[in-house]
C-alpha positions as CSV (number, residue, x, y, z in Angstrom):
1,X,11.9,16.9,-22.0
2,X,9.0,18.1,-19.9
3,X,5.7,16.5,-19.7
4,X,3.1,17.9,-21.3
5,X,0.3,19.2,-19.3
6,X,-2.8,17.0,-21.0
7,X,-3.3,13.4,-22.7
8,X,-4.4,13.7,-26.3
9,X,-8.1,14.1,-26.9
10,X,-8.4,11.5,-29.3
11,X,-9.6,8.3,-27.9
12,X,-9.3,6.5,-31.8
13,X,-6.5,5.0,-33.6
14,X,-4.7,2.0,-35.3
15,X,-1.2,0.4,-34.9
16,X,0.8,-2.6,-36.1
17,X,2.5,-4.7,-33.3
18,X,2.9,-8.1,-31.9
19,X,-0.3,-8.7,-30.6
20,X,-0.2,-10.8,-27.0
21,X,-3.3,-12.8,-26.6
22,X,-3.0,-14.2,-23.2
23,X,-6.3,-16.4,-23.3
24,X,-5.7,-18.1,-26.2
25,X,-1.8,-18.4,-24.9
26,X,-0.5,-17.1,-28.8
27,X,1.3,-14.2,-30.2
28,X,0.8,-12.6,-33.6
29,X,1.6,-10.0,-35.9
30,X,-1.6,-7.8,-36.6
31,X,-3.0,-4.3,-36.9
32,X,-5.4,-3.3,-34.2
33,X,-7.9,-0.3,-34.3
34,X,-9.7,1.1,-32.1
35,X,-12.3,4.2,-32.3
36,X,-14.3,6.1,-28.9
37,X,-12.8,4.2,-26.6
38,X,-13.0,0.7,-28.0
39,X,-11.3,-2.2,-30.0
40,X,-12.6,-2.1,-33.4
41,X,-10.8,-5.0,-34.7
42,X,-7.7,-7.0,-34.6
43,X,-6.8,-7.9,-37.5
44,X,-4.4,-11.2,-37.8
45,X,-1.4,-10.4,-40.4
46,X,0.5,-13.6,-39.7
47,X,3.7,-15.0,-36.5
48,X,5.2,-12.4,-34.4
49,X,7.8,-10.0,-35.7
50,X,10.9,-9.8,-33.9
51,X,11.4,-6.0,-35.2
52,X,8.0,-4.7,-34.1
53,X,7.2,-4.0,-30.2
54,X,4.4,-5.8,-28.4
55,X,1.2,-5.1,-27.2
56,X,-0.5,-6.1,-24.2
57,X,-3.2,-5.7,-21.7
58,X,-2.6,-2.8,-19.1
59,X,-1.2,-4.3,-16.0
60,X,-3.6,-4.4,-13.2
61,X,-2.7,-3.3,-9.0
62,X,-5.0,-5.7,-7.6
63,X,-4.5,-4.1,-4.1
64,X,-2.8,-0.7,-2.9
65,X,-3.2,1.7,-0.8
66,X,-3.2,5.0,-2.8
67,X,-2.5,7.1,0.2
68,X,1.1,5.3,0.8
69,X,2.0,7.2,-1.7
70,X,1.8,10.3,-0.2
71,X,0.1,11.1,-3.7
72,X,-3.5,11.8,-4.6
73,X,-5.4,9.3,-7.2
74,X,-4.7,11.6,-10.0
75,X,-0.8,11.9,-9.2
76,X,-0.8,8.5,-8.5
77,X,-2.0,8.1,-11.8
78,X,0.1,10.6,-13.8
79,X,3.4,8.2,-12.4
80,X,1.5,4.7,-13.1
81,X,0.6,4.9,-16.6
82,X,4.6,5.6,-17.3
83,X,4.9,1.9,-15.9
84,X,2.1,0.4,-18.1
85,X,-1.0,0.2,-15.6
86,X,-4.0,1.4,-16.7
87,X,-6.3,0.4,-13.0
88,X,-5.8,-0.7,-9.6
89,X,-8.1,-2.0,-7.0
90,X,-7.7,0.3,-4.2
91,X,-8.6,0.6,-0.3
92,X,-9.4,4.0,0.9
93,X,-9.0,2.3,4.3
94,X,-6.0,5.0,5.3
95,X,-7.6,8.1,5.0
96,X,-11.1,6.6,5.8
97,X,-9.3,6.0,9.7
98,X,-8.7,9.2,9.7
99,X,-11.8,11.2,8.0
100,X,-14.1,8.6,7.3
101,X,-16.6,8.5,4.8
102,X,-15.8,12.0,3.6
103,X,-12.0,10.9,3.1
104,X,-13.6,8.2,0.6
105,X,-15.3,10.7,-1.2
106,X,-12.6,12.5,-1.5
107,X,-10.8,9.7,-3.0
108,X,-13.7,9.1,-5.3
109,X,-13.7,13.0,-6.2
110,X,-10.0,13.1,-7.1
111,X,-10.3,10.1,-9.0
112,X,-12.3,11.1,-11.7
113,X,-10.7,13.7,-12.8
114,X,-8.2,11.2,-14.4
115,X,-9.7,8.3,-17.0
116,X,-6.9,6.1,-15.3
117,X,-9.3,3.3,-13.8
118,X,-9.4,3.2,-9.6
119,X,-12.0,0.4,-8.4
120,X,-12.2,1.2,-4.8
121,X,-13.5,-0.8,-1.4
122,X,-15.6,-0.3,1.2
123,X,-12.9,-0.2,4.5
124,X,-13.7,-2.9,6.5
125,X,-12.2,-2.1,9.8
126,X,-12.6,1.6,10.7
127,X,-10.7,1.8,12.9
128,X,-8.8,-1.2,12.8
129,X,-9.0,-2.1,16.1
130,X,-10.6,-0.8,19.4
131,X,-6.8,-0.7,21.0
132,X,-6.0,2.8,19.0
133,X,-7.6,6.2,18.3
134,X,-9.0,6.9,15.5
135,X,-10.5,10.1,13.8
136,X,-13.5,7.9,12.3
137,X,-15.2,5.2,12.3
138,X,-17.2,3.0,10.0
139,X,-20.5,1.2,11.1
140,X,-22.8,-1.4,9.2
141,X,-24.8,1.5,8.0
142,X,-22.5,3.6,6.6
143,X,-21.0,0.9,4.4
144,X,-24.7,-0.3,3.2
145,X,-24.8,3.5,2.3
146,X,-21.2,3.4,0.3
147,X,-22.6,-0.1,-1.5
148,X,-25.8,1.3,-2.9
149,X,-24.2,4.6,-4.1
150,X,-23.3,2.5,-6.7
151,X,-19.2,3.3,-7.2
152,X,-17.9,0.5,-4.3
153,X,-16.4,-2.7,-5.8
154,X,-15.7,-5.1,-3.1
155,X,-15.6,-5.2,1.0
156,X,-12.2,-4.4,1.8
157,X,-9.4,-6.2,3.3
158,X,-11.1,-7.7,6.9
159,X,-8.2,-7.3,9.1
160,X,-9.7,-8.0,12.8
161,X,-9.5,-12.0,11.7
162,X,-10.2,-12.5,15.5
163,X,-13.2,-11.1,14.8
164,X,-14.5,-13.3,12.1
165,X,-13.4,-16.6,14.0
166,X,-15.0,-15.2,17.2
167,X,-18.0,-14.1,16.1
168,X,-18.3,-10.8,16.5
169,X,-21.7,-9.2,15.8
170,X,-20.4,-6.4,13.8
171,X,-17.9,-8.2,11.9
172,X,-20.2,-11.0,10.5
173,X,-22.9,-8.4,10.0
174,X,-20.5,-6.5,7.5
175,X,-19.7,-9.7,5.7
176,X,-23.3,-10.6,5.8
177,X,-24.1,-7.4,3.9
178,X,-21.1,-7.5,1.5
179,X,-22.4,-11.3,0.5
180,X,-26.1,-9.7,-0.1
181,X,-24.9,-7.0,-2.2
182,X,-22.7,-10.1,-4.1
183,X,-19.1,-8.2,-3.7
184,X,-16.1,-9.7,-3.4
185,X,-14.9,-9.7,0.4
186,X,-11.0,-9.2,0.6
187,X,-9.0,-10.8,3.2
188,X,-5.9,-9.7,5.9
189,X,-4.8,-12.5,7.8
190,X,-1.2,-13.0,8.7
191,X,-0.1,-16.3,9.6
192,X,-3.6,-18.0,9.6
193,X,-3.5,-21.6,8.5
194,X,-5.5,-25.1,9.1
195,X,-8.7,-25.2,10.5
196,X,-8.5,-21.3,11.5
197,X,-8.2,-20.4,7.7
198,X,-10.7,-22.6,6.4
199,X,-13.2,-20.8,9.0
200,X,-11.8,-17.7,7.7
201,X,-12.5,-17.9,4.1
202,X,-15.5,-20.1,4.9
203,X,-16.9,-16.4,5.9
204,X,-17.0,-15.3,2.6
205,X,-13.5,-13.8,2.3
206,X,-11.8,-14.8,-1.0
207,X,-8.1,-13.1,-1.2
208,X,-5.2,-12.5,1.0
209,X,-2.1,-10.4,0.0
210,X,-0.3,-11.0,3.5
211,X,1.3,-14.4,3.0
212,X,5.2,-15.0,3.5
213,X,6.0,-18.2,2.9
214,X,5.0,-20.7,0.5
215,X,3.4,-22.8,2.9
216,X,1.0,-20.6,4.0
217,X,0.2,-19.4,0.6
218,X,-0.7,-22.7,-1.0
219,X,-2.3,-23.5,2.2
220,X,-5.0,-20.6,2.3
221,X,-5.4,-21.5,-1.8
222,X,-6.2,-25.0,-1.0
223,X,-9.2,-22.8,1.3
224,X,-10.5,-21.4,-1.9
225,X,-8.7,-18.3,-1.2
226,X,-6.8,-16.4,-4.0
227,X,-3.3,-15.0,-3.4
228,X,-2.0,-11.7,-4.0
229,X,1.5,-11.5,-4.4
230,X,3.0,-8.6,-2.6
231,X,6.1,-6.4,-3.2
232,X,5.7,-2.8,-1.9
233,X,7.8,-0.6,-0.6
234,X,8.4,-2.3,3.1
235,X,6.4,-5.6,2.8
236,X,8.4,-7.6,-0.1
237,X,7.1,-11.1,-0.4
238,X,7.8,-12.3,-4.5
239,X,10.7,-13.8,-3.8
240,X,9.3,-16.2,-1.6
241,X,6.2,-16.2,-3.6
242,X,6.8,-16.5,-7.1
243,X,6.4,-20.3,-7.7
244,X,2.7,-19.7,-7.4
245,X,2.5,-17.9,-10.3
246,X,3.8,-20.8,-11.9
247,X,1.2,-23.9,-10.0
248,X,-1.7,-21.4,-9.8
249,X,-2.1,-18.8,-12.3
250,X,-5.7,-18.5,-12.3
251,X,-5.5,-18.0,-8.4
252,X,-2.8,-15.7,-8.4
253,X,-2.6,-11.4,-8.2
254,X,0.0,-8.9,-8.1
255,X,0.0,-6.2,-5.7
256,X,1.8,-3.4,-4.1
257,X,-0.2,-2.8,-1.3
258,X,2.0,0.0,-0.1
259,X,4.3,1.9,-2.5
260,X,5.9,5.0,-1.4
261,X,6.8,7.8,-4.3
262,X,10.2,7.0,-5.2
263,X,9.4,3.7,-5.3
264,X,6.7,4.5,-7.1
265,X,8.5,7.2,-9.8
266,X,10.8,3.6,-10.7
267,X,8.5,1.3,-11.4
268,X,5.3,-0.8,-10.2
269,X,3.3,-4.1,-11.6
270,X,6.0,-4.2,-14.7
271,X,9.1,-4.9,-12.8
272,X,7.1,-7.7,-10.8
273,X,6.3,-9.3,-14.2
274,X,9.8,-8.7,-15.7
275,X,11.0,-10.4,-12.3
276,X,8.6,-13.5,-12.8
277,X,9.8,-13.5,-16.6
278,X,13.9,-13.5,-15.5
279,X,13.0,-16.9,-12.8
280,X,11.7,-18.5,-16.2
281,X,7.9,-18.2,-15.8
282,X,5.6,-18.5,-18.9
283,X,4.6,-15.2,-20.2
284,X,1.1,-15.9,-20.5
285,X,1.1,-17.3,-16.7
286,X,2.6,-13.9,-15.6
287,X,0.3,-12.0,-17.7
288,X,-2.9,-13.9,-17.2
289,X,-1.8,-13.0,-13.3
290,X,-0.4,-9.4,-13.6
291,X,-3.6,-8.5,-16.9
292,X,-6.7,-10.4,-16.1
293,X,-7.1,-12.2,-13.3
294,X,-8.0,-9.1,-11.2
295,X,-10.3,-8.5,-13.9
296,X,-12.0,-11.8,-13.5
297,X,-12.1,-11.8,-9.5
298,X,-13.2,-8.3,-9.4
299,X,-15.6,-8.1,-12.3
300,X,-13.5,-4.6,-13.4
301,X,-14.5,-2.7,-16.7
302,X,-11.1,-3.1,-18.0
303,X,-10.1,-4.0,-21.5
304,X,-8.5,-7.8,-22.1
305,X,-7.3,-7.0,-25.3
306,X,-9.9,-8.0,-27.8
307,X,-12.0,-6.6,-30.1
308,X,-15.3,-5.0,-28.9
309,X,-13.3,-4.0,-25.3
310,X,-12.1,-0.5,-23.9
311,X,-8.9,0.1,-25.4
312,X,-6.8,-0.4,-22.3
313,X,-3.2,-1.4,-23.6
314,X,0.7,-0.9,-23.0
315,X,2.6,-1.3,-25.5
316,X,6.4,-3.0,-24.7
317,X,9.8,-2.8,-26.6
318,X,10.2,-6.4,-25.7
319,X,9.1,-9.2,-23.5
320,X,12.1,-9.4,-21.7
321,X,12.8,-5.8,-19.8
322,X,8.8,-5.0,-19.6
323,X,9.6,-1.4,-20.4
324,X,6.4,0.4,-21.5
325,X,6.4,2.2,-24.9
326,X,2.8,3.7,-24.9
327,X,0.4,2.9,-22.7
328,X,-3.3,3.7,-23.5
329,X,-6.8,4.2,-20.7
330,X,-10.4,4.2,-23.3
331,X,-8.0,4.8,-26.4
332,X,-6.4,7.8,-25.3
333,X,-2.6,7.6,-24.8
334,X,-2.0,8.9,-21.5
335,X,1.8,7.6,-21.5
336,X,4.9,7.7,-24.1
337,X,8.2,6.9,-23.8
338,X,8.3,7.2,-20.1
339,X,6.7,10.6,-19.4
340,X,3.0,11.1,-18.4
341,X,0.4,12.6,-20.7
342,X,-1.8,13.4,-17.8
343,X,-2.6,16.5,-16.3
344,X,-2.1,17.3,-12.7
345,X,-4.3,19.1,-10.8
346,X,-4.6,21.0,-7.5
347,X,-6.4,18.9,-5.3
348,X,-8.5,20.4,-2.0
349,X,-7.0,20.4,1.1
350,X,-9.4,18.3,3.6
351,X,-7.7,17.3,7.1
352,X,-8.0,16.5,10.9
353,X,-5.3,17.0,13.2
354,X,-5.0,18.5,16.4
355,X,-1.9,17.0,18.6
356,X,-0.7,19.0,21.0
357,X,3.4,19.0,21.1
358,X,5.5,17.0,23.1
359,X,8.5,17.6,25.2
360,X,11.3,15.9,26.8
361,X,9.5,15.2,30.2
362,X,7.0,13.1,27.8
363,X,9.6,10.3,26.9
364,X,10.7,9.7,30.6
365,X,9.8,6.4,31.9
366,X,11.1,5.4,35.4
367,X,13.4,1.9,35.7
368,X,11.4,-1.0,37.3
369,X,14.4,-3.0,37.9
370,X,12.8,-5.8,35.3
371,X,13.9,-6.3,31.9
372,X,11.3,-4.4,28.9
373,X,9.9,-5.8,26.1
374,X,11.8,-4.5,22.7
375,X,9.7,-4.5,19.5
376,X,12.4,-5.6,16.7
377,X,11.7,-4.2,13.3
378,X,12.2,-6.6,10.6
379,X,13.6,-5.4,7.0
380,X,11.2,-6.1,4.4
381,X,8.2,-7.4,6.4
382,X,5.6,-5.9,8.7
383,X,5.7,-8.9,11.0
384,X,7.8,-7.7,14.3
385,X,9.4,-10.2,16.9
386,X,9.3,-9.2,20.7
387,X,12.8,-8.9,22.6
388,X,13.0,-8.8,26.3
389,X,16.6,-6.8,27.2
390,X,18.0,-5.3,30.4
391,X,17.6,-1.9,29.3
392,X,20.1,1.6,29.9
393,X,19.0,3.1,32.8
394,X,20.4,6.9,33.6
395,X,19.3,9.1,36.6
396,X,16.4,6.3,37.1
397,X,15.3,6.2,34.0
398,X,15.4,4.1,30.9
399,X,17.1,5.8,27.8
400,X,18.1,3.9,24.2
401,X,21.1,2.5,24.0
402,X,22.7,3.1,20.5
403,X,25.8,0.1,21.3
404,X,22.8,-2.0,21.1
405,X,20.4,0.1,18.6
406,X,17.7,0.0,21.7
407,X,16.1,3.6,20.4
408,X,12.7,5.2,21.5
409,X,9.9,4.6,19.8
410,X,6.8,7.1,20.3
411,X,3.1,7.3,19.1
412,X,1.1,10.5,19.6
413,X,-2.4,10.9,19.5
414,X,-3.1,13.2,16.4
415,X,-6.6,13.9,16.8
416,X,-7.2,15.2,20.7
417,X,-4.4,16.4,23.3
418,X,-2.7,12.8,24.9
419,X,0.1,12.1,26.5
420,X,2.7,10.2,24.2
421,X,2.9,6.6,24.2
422,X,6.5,5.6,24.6
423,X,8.3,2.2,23.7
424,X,11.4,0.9,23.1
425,X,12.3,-0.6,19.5
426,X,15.3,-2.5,18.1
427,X,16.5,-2.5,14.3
428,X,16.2,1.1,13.4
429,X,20.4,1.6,13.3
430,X,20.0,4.8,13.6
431,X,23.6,6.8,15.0
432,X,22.0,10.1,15.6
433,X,18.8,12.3,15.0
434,X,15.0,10.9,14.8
435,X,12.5,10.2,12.2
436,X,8.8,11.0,12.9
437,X,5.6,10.9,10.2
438,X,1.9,11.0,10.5
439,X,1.6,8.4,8.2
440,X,1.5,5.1,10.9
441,X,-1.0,2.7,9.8
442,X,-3.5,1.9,10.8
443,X,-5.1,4.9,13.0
444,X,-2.4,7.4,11.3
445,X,-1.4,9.0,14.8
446,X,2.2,10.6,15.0
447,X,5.0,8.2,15.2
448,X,8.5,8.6,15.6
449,X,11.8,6.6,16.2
450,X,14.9,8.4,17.4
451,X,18.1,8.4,19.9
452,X,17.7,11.4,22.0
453,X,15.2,13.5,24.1
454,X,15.9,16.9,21.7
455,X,15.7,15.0,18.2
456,X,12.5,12.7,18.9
457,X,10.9,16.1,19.8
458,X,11.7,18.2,17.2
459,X,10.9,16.0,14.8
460,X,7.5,15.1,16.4
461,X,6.7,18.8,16.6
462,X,8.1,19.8,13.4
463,X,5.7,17.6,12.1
464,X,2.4,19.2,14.1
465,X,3.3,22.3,13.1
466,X,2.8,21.1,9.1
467,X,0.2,19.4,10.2
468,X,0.9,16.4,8.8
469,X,3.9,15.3,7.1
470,X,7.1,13.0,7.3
471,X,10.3,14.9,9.4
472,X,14.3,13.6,9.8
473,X,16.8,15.7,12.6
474,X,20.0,14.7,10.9
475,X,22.8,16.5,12.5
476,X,20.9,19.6,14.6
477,X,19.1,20.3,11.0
478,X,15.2,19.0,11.0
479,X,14.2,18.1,7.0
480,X,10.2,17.7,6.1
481,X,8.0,16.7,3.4
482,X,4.7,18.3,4.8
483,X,1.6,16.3,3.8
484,X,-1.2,18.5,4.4
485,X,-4.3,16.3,2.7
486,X,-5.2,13.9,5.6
487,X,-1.7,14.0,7.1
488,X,-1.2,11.5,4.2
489,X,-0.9,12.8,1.1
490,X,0.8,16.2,-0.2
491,X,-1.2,18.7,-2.6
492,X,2.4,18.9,-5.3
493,X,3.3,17.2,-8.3
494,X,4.3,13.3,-7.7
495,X,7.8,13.5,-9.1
496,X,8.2,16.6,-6.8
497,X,7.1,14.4,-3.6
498,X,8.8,11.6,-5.0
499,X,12.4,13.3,-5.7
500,X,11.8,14.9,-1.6
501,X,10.6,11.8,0.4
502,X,13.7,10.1,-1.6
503,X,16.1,12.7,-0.3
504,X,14.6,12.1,3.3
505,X,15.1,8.7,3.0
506,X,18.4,8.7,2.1
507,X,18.7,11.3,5.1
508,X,18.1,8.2,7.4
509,X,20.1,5.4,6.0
510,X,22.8,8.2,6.1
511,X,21.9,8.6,10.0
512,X,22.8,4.6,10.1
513,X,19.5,2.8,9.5
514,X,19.7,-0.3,7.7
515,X,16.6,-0.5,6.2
516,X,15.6,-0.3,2.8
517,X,12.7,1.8,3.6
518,X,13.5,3.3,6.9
519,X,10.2,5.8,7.0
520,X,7.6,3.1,5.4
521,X,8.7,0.6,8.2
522,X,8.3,3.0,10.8
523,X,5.0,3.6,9.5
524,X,4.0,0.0,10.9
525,X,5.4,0.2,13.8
526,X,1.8,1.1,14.6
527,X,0.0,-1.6,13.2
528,X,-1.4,-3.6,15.6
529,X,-2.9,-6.6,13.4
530,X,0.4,-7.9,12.7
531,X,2.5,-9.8,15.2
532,X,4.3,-10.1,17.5
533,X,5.2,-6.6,19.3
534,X,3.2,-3.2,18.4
535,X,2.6,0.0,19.9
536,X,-0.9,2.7,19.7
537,X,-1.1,5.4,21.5
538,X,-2.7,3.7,23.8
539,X,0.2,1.8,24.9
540,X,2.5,-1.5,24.2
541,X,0.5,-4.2,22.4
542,X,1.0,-8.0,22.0
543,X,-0.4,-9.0,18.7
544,X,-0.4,-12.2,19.2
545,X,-2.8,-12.4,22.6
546,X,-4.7,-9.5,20.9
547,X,-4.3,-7.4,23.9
548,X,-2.2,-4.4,26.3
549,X,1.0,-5.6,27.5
550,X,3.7,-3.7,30.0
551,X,7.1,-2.7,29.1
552,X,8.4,-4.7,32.2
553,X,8.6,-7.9,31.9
C-alpha cells in the first residue's frame, strides 16, 4: 500500500482506548478528545480493557544527530512517526562542522515544514577540536546570536572535556553564556569519573549519553548528571545500561544519538522500551524515561497526555511488542498502521566540498624498521584501543596485511587540496575492495578503509566526484549512495536512502567485515574525542594524551 502524500488536515478528534497515565502510575479505560491541537478531556470509563489498544505519550529522542541519517529533518520525520515518536532533541553539530551557522538554519528551515517536533542545540564544539579541519567554526558570538533568535533549546553536547577541566577561555565563556541564557548545557565525556566528573558537571553540564558501563553511569549520576541511554546504529550501550532505568527513572533518557536509515526504517525509541519491558522493567519507569523525562529536563512543548496539552500520542496494540497503531503530532495523525502520513519534500541542495583526488603514490609510507601503532576498531562502541604490530613491508614500504586484517585507513581533507592522511587500522575483516564516506565525524573529511592501493582510491574518488556520499569497490565494481546536502544527507525519499545504504552495507559484511555496522564505524574512525587511537587529516592522534602521535613506535 503506498503512502499517502499528506497527513490529514484535521487536528480534532475522539477515541476510546486504554489510557496510560504515567504520572499517576495507573491505567484506565476512557474516551479522550481532543480539538485544534489539544486535549479536550479524558474522560474515565472505568479498568483497562484487555480488547481495546493503548494510548500513550509520543516517545521522545532525547539526543540524535539527524544528519546520521543521511536524511533531512522532514524524512527523518516521515520514518519516526511510523515508530511512535512525535520529537527529538537534536544537535546540528554535524553539518554545523561543516557549514556552520547556515547548516543550522538549514536544519531549522527543513524542519518546519513537518509539525513533527525537532528541539535543536547550539553546537558546542565547532570544530571539535583544533587537531582537524573543519569547514566552520563557531565562536562565543555566534552562539549568543543562535540563543537570542529565539528557536535554540539547550548548549549542545561539550565534547572538548579537557577544555572545561583546564580552563580554557573559550570553553567556560560558552558555558558561561548558556548558564545566563538559563539552557540546559549537554554533556560528552567518555570515561570521566571521580573528582574529574564532579568538576565537569560542576560546570554547569547536566547529561551525558556516552557511558558504557554501569559504573561510570551511576557514578556521573551521583554528580547530578542525568544519563542518556544510548543504542544507535554503532554505539550500543542498553545492554549494559538498562538497570538504571530501573534505580533512576527520573534521571534517566533514551537516545540514539546516531541512527543510520535502515536502522532507522526498523525501528527507534519503541524497540528500546519494548527491550526494557522484556528484562522486566515497570512500564511506567520505562515510559516516565522514554515520554517525559526529556520533557521535564528540556522544558519541550510536548504533550504528556493530559487534558489541556498538545495532542501528542501513539497509540499501541499492546504493551508488550510496542508496535505503534496511530501515532498523532498537535492532533493530526501523521502515522497509521506503519506507513507515514507525512509529505516529503524536495529539500535545497546547500554544500562545501572541494577535495582534490588521490592516487596510489598518496598511500605510500616508507618502513622505519620500528613497529606502528594500529587503531583497533571495536564492534558496537566508538571507543578504539591502540595496537603496536610489526607491520608488512613490500618494496620498502608498509602495506595491510589481510592474514592479520591490518588494512589502510585514510582521511582526506574535503574542504582545500591536502595530502591524505594515512593510517593503519585493525578490525575491519574486510577480504577485498574498500569502503570510503564523507560522513566521518566530527570534521566530516573523506575517510576510507580498504586492502589495496586501486580500491581505497576508487572509492575515495568515486566519492569526490558525487561530492559527497558513502562508496564500496566490491569485486572491481564501485557502488554509491551520493549524499549531495552537506556531504551528509541525500535530497531522496528516506525509504529510498534507507533500502540503498542497506544494500551497501550488506556489500561490506559480504567483502568480510564483521561489524554490525561496517560504514557507521568507519565514520568514527575520525573522531578524535574518544580514546584511545584516532586519525584527522592531520595525522595519527592519541586520544588519550590529547595530542599527534607517529606511526612508528
Amino acid at each position: 500500500m503506498p503512502e499517502t502524500n499528506s497527513a490529514p488536515a484535521s487536528s480534532s478528534g475522539s477515541l476510546l482506548a486504554n489510557v496510560v497515565q504515567i504520572q499517576a502510575r495507573r491505567i484506565a479505560r476512557a474516551e479522550v478528545a481532543w480539538r485544534d491541537g489539544n486535549i479536550t478531556v479524558i474522560n474515565e470509563l472505568g479498568p483497562a480493557d484487555p480488547s481495546l489498544p493503548y494510548l500513550i505519550p509520543g516517545f521522545i529522542d532525547a539526543h540524535v544527530h539527524i544528519e546520521s541519517s543521511m536524511l533531512t529533518p522532514s524524512e527523518f520525520a516521515r520514518l519516526a512517526v511510523r515508530h511512535g515518536t512525535v520529537a527529538c532533541v537534536s544537535d546540528p553539530h554535524e553539518i554545523a562542522n561543516v557549514l556552520g551557522v547556515a547548516g543550522i538554519e538549514f536544519m531549522q528551515n527543513d524542519a518546519s515544514d513537518t509539525p513533527f517536533k525537532f528541539f535543536f542545540g547550539a553546537p558546542s564544539c565547532v570544530p571539535a577540536t583544533p587537531f582537524e579541519t573543519a569547514g566552520a567554526t563557531l565562536d562565543v558570538n555566534q552562539i549568543q546570536a543562535l540563543f537570542e533568535g529565539g528557536q535554540i533549546r539547550y548548549l549542545s553536547e561539550m565534547m572538548n572535556y579537557p577544555g572545561v577541566l583546564n580552563g580554557d577561555p573559550e570553553v567556560l565563556a560558552k558555558l558561561a553564556l548558556a548558564r545566563r541564557f538559563g539552557l540546559p548545557i549537554d554533556g560528552h565525556a567518555p570515561g570521566l569519573s571521580g573528582e574529574e566528573a564532579a568538576r565537569y558537571a560542576a560546570a554547569g553540564i547536566t547529561t551525558d549519553h556516552e557511558c558504557s558501563s554501569l559504573q561510570e553511569a551511576e557514578a556521573k549520576l551521583a554528580c547530578g548528571m542525568k544519563i542518556l541511554i544510548r543504542e544507535g546504529s554503532a554505539a550500543r550501550n542498553f545492554e549494559a545500561l538498562h538497570p538504571l532505568i530501573g534505580r533512576y527513572p527520573d534521571q534517566v533518557m533514551l537516545c540514539s544519538d546516531d541512527k543510520h536509515p535502515d536502522d532507522l526504517q526498523a525501528g527507534h525509541i519503541n524497540q528500546l522500551v519494548a527491550r526494557a519491558l522484556a528484562h522486566g522493567h515497570d512500564v511506567f519507569d520505562v515510559l516516565q524515561c522514554a515520554c517525559l523525562n526529556p520533557i521535564d529536563h528540556y522544558d519541550l512543548p510536548v504533550g504528556q497526555l493530559r487534558a489541556g496539552d498538545s495532542m501528542d500520542a501513539v497509540l499501541l496494540a499492546n504493551l508488550t511488542t510496542l508496535k505503534p497503531v496511530k501515532t498523532w503530532i498537535r492532533g493530526r495523525l501523521v502515522a497509521e498502521y506503519g506507513l507515514s502520513l507525512l509529505p516529503s519534500s524536495k529539500p535545497q541542495i546547500i554544500n562545501c566540498f572541494n577535495a582534490r583526488p588521490v592516487q596510489a603514490a598518496d598511500l605510500q609510507i616508507a618502513d622505519s624498521g620500528q613497529p606502528i601503532r594500529v587503531i583497533q576498531a571495536l564492534d558496537g562502541e566508538l571507543l578504539t584501543r591502540q595496537l603496536q604490530l610489526a607491520p608488512k613491508v613490500r618494496d620498502g614500504c608498509i602495506v595491510p596485511d589481510l592474514e592479520r586484517d591490518l588494512l589502510w585507513l585514510v582521511v582526506v581533507n574535503r574542504y582545500q587540496p591536502a595530502q591524505p592522511a594515512v593510517a593503519f587500522i585493525n578490525g575491519f575483516g574486510l577480504r577485498q575492495g574498500a569502503l570510503a564516506s564523507s560522513v566521518a565525524h566530527d570534521s566530516h573529511n573523506l575517510i576510507a578503509v580498504g586492502c589495496d592501493a586501486d580500491s581505497v582510491c576508487r572509492a575515495v574518488n568515486s566519492v569526490i566526484a558525487s561530492q559527497g556520499g558513502i562508496a564500496c569497490v566490491c569485486d572491481d565494481q564501485i557502488h554509491s549512495l551520493p549524499l549531495p546536502i552537506a556531504g551528509l544527507m541525500s535530497d531522496a525519499a528516506g525509504d529510498g536512502v534507507a533500502n540503498r545504504y542497506a544494500e551497501l552495507d550488506q556489500l561490506a559484511k559480504q567483502m568480510g567485515s564483521p561489524l554490525r555496522a561496517p560504514f557507521m564505524t568507519l565514520s568514527f574512525m575520525a573522531l578524535l574525542v574518544i580514546p584511545e587511537l584516532k586519525l584527522s587529516d592531520q595525522g595519527l592522534f592519541d586520544g588519550q594524551r590529547f595530542e599527534f602521535t607517529l606511526l612508528a613506535v
